[in-house]
C-alpha positions as CSV (number, residue, x, y, z in Angstrom):
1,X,-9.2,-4.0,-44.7
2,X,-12.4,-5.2,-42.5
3,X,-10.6,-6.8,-39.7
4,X,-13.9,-9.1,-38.4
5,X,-12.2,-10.4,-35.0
6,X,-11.3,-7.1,-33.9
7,X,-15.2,-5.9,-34.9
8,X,-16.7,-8.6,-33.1
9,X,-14.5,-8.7,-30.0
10,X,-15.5,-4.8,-29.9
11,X,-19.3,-5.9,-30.3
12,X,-18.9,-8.3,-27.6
13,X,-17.4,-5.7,-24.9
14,X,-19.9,-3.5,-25.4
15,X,-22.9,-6.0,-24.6
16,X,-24.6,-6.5,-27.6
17,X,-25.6,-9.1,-29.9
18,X,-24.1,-7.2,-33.3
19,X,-23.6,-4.1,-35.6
20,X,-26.1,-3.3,-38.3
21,X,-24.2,-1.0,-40.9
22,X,-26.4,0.8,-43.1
23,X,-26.3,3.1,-45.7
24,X,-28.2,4.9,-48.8
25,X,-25.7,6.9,-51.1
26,X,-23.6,7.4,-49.1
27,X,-25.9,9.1,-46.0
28,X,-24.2,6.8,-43.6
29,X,-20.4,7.5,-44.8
30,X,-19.3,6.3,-41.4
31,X,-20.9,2.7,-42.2
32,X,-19.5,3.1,-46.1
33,X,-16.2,3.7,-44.7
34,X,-16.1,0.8,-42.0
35,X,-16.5,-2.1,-44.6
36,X,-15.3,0.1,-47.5
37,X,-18.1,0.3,-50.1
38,X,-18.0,2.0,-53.3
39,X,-19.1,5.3,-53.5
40,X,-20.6,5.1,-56.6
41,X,-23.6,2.5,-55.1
42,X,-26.8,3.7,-55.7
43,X,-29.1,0.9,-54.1
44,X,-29.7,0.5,-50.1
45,X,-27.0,-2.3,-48.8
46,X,-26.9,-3.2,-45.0
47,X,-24.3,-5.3,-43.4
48,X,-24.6,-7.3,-40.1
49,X,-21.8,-8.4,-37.7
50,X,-22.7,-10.8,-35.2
51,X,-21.2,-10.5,-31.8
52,X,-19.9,-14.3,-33.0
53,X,-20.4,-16.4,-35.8
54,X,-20.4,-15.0,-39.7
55,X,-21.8,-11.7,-40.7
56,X,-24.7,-11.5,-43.4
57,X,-25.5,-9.2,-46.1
58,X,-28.3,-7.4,-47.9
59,X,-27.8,-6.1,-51.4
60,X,-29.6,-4.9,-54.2
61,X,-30.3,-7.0,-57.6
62,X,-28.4,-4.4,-59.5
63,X,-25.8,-4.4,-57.3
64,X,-25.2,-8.2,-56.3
65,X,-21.1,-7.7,-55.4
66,X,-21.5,-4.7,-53.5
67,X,-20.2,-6.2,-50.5
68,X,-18.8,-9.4,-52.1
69,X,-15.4,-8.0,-50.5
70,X,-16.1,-8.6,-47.2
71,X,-16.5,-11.6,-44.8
72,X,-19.6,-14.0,-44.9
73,X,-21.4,-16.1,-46.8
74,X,-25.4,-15.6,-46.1
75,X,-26.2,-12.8,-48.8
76,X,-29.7,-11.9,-49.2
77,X,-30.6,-10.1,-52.7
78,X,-33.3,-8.1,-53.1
79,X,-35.6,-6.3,-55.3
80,X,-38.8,-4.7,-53.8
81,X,-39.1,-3.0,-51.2
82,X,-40.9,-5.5,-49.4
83,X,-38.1,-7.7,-49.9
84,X,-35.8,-5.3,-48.4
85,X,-37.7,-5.6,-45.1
86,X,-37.8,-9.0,-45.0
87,X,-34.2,-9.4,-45.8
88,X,-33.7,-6.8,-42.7
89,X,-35.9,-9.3,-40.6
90,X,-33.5,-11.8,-42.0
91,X,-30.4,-10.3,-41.3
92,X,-31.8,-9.5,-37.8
93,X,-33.6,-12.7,-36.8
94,X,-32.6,-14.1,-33.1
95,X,-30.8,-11.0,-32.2
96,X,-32.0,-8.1,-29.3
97,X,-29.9,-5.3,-29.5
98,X,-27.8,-4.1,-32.0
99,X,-25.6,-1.1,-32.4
100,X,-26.3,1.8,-35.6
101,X,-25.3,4.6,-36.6
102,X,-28.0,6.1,-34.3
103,X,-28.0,8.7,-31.6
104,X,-31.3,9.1,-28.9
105,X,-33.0,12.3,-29.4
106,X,-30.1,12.9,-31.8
107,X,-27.8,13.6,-28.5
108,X,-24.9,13.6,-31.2
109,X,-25.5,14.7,-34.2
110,X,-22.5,13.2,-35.9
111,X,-23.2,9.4,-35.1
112,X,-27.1,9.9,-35.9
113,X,-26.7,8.8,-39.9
114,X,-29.2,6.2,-40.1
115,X,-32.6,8.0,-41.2
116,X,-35.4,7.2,-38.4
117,X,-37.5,4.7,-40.9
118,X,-34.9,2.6,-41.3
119,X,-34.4,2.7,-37.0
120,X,-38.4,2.2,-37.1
121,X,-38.1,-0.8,-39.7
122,X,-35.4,-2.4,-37.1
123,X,-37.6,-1.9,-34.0
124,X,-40.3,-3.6,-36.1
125,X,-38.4,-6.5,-36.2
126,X,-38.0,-6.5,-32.3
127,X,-34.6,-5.1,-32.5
128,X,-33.6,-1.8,-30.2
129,X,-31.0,0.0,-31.9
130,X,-28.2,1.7,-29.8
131,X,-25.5,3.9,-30.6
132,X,-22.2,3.0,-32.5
133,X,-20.4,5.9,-31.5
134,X,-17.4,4.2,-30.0
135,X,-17.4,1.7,-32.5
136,X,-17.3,4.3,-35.4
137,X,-14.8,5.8,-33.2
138,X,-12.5,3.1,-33.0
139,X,-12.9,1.6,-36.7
140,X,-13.3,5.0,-38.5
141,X,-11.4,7.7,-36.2
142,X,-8.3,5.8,-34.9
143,X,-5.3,6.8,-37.0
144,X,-2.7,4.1,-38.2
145,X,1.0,4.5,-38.5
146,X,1.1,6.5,-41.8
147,X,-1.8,9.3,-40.9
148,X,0.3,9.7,-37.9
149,X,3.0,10.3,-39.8
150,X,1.2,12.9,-42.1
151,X,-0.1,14.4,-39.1
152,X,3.3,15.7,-37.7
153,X,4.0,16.6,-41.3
154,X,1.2,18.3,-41.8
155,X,1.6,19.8,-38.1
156,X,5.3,21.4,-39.2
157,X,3.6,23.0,-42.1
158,X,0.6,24.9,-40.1
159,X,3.2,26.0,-37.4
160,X,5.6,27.3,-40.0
161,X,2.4,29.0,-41.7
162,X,2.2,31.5,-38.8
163,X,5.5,32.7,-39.4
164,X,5.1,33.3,-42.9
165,X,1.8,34.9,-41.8
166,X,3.1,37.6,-39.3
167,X,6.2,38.3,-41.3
168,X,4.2,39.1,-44.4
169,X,1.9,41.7,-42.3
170,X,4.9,43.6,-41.0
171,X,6.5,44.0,-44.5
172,X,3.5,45.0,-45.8
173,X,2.8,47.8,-43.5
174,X,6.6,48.8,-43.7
175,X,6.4,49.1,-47.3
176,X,2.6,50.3,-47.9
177,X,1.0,51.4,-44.3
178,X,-1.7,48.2,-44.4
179,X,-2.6,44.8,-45.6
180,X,-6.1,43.2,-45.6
181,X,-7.5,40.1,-44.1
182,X,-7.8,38.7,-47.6
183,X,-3.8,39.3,-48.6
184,X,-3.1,37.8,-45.7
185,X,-5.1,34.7,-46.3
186,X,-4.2,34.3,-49.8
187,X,-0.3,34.2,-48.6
188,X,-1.5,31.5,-46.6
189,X,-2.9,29.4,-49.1
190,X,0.1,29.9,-51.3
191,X,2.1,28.8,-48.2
192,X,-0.4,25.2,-48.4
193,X,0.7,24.9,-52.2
194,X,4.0,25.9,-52.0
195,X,4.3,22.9,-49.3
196,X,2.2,20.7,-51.5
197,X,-0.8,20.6,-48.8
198,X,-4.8,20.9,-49.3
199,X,-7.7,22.0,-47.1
200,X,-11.3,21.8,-48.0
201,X,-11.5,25.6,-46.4
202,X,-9.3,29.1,-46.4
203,X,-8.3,30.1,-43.4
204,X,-9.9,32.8,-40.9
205,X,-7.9,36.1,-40.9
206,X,-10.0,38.1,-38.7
207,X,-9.2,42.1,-37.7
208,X,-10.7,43.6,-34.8
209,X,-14.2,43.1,-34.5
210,X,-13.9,40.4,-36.8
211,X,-12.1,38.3,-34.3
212,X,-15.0,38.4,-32.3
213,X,-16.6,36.2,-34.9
214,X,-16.0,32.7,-34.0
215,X,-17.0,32.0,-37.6
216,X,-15.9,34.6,-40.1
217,X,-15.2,34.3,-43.8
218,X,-13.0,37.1,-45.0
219,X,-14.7,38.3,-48.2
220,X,-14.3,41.2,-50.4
221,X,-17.4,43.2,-48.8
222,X,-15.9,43.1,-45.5
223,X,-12.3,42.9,-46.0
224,X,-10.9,45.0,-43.1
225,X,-7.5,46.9,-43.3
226,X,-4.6,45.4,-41.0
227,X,-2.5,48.1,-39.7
228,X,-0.5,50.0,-36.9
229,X,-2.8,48.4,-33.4
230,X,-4.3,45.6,-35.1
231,X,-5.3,42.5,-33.3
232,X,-5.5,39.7,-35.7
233,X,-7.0,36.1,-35.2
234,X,-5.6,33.6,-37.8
235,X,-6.8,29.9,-37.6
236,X,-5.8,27.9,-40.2
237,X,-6.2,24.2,-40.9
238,X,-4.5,21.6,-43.6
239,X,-3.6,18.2,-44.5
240,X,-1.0,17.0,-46.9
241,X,-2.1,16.4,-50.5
242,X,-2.3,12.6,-50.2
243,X,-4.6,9.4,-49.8
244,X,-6.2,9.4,-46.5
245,X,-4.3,12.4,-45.1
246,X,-5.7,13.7,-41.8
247,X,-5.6,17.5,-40.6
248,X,-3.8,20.0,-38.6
249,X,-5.8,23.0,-36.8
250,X,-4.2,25.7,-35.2
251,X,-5.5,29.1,-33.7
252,X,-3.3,32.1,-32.9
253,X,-3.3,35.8,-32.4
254,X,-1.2,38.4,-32.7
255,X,-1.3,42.6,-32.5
256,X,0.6,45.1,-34.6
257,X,2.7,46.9,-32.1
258,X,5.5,47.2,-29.1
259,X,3.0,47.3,-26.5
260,X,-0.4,44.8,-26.6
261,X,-3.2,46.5,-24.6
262,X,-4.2,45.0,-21.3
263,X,-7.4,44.0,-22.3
264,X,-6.1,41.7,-24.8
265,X,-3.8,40.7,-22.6
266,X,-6.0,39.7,-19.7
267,X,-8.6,38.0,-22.0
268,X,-5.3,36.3,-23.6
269,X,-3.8,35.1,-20.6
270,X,-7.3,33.5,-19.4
271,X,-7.8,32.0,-22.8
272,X,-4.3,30.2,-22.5
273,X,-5.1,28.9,-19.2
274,X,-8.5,27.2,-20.1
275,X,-6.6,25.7,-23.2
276,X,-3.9,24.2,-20.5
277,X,-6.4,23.1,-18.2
278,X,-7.7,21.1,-21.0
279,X,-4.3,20.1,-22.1
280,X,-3.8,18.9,-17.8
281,X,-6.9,16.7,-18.0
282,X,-6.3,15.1,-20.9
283,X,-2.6,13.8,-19.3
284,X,-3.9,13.2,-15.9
285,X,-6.2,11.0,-17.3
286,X,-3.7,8.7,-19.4
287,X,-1.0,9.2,-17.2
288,X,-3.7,7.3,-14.3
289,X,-5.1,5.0,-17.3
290,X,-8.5,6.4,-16.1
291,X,-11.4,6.8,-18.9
292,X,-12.2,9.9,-19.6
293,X,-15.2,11.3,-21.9
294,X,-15.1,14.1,-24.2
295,X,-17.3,16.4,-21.8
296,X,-15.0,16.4,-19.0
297,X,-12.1,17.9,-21.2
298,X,-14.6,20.7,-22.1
299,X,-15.8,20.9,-18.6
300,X,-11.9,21.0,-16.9
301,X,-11.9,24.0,-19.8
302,X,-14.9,26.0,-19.4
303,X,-14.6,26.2,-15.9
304,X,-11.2,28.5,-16.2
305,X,-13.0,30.7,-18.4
306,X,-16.3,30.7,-16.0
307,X,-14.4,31.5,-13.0
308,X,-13.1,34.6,-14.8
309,X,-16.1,35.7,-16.1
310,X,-16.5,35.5,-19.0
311,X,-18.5,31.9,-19.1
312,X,-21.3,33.4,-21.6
313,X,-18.2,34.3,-24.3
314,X,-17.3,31.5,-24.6
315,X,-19.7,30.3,-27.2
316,X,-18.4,26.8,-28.6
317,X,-17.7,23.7,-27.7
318,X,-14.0,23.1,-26.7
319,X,-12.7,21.1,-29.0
320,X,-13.9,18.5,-31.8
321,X,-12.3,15.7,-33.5
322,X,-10.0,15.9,-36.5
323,X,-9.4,13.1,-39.4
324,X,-9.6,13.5,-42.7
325,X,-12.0,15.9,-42.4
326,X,-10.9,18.8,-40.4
327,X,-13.8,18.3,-38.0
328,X,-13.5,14.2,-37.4
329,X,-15.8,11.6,-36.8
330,X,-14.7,10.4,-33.6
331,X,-14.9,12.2,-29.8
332,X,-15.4,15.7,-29.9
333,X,-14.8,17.9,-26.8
334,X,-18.0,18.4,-25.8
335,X,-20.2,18.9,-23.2
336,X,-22.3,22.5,-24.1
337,X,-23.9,21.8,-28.0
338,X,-24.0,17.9,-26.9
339,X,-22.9,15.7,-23.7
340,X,-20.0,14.0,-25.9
341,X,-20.0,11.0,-23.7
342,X,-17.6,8.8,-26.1
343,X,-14.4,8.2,-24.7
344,X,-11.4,10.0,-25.7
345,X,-9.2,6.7,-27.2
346,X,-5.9,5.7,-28.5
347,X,-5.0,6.6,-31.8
348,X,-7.2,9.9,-31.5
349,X,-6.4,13.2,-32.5
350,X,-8.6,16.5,-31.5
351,X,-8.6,20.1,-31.2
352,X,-8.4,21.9,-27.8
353,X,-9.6,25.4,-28.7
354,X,-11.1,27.7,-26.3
355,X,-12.3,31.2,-26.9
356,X,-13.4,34.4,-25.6
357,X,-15.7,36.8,-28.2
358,X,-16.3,40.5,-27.3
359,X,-17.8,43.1,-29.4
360,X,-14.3,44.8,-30.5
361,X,-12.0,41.7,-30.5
362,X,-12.3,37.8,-29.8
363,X,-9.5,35.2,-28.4
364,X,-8.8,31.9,-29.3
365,X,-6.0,29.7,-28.6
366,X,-6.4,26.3,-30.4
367,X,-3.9,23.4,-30.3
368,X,-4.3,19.6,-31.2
369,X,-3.9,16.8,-29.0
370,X,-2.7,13.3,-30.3
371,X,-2.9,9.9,-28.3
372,X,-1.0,7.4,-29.7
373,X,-0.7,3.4,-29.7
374,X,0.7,3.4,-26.3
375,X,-1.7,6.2,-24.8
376,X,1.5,9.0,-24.8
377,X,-0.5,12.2,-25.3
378,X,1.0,14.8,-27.9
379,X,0.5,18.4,-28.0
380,X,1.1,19.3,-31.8
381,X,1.6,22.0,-34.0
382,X,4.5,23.7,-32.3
383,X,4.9,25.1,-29.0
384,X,1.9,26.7,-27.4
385,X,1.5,30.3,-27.5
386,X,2.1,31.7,-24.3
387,X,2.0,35.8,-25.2
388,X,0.0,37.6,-27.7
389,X,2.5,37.9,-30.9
390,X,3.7,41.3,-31.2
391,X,4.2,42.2,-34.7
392,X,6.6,44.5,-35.3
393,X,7.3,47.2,-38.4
């Protein structure tokens, strides 16, 4: 449900004089999923929220109701296109600065929804349009008491996935000398079902080489053999098969043998110590009720991995949000592909995950991180992985 005090109060302690929500087939899901439109629209809406006083509304003569659902009375129906603008100038008339779903020289590509002729037709009004990102964050991201919930749920499915995982490798090379990356995944998956989950994605199983692909897709054509001294990545994400479910994300590795080599090792070792220098940050920072932005997480990260050496493997961002979709809407942990300079809030949840990709093998080590209601900070998904998993035949 639209909760208009809490928008507004929001609105007001950011500075500005309202939030224009936009959207056009759903372009602008962040906006469609604020005031909880209908998918099925077909016709431009918009949506204005004052800092104070009664919101107004835009809609399209074939769709009059479209956002008879929500708060206000001053609802402006249009049918040409000039009458679209006007009814923008309407919407917008008095006001200075509003927030969008707009990002400046697209800085962060996953607030920047509104397409730049709409941002032009606001400007033309006399408007300057700044970015919503912490108020999408706050009224899109934040988690209530039941996506918690089905969060830890999910969470004790994904850990126990690993399990099932490395046990199923070392039966199958006790019994037939090898597995693939595929077998491996598709035990995985039947793991998800058996456990009545869903993900939009299989899992990465990756061999070797293929480990140093931050990225891969095990597929028939380059389906590698898992056997006696293989190192395999596994990252695996799902959410329980529900309404409004949100993710878990995990990354571990493990090698087929007594005795891991020292390489891995080493690379492990600095991998785990970048992902606990994030973990650190994150608690220092609640534990002080400081703020803290998503690109000092990834900085308090990178700079383990820099110091070692290996700063130019490292090839992602640290971390990114997670909500229903497995990569989130709200603060990522950011500050190489963007300067995430949202603030990491209550009622978050995100992915800690750095890596290190050579030629023959890549690390990762990914965990989520939960803040609830009272700002407690959770590390979910099981315990962390403090050795490379030897699996043994």
């Amino acid at each position: 449900m639209f909760d208009l005090a809490a928008v507004q109060s929001a609105v007001r302690e950011q500075s500005l004089d309202g939030w224009l929500l936009y959207d056009f087939r759903q372009l602008n899901v962040l906006a469609a999923r604020v005031v909880g439109t209908s998918p099925k629209l077909s016709r431009r809406w918009a949506y204005f929220v004052p800092a104070s006083g009664k919101p107004k509304k835009l809609v399209h003569v074939i769709e009059p109701a479209a956002l008879d659902h929500l708060p206000g009375d001053d609802k402006t129906v249009y049918l040409k296109w000039q009458e679209f603008e006007a009814g923008l100038a309407h919407l917008l008339n008095g006001v200075k600065r509003v927030a969008m779903e707009y990002s400046p020289r697209n800085g962060n590509m996953y607030i920047g929804r509104v397409d730049a002729g709409t941002v032009e037709i606001v400007r033309g009004c006399g408007v300057e349009p700044v970015s919503s990102g912490d108020l999408i964050q706050q009224f899109e991201a934040t988690w209530d008491d039941e996506q918690e919930a089905m969060h830890f749920e999910a969470a004790k499915h994904t850990d126990a996935a690993y399990g099932v995982a490395w046990q199923f490798i070392a039966e199958q090379i006790r019994n037939t000398g090898f597995t693939t990356e595929l077998d491996v995944q598709a035990r995985i998956m039947k793991h998800f079902a058996d456990n009545k989950m869903t993900t939009y994605s299989p899992p990465i199983v990756g061999e070797g080489p293929h480990s140093g692909d931050p990225h891969f897709e095990p597929k028939a054509e380059v389906n590698r053999r898992i056997a006696a001294d293989s190192f395999v990545l596994i990252d695996l994400w799902a959410k329980m098969d529900r309404p409004r479910a949100v993710y878990s994300d995990l990354t571990r590795v493990g090698y087929v043998g007594e005795s891991v080599p020292a390489k891995i090792n080493e690379v492990f070792h600095i991998v785990a110590a970048a992902r606990d220098a994030g973990i650190a940050r994150v608690k220092r920072a609640f534990e002080k009720g400081e703020p803290l932005q998503g690109w000092e997480v990834d900085g308090a990260t990178r700079e383990v991995i820099e110091k070692a050496g290996y700063g130019k493997y490292f090839t992602h961002r640290t971390g990114h949000n997670i909500g229903q979709e497995v990569h989130g809407n709200g603060c990522h942990i950011d500050g190489l592909e963007t300067k995430e300079e949202r603030r990491v809030m209550r009622r978050t949840c995100f992915s800690i995950e750095p890596g290190i990709y050579l030629p023959e093998f890549g690390v990762r080590s990914e965990i989520d991180v939960y803040i609830d209601a009272k700002g407690g900070v959770h590390v979910t998904g099981g315990p962390l992985q403090t050795e490379v998993r030897r699996i043994l035949v």
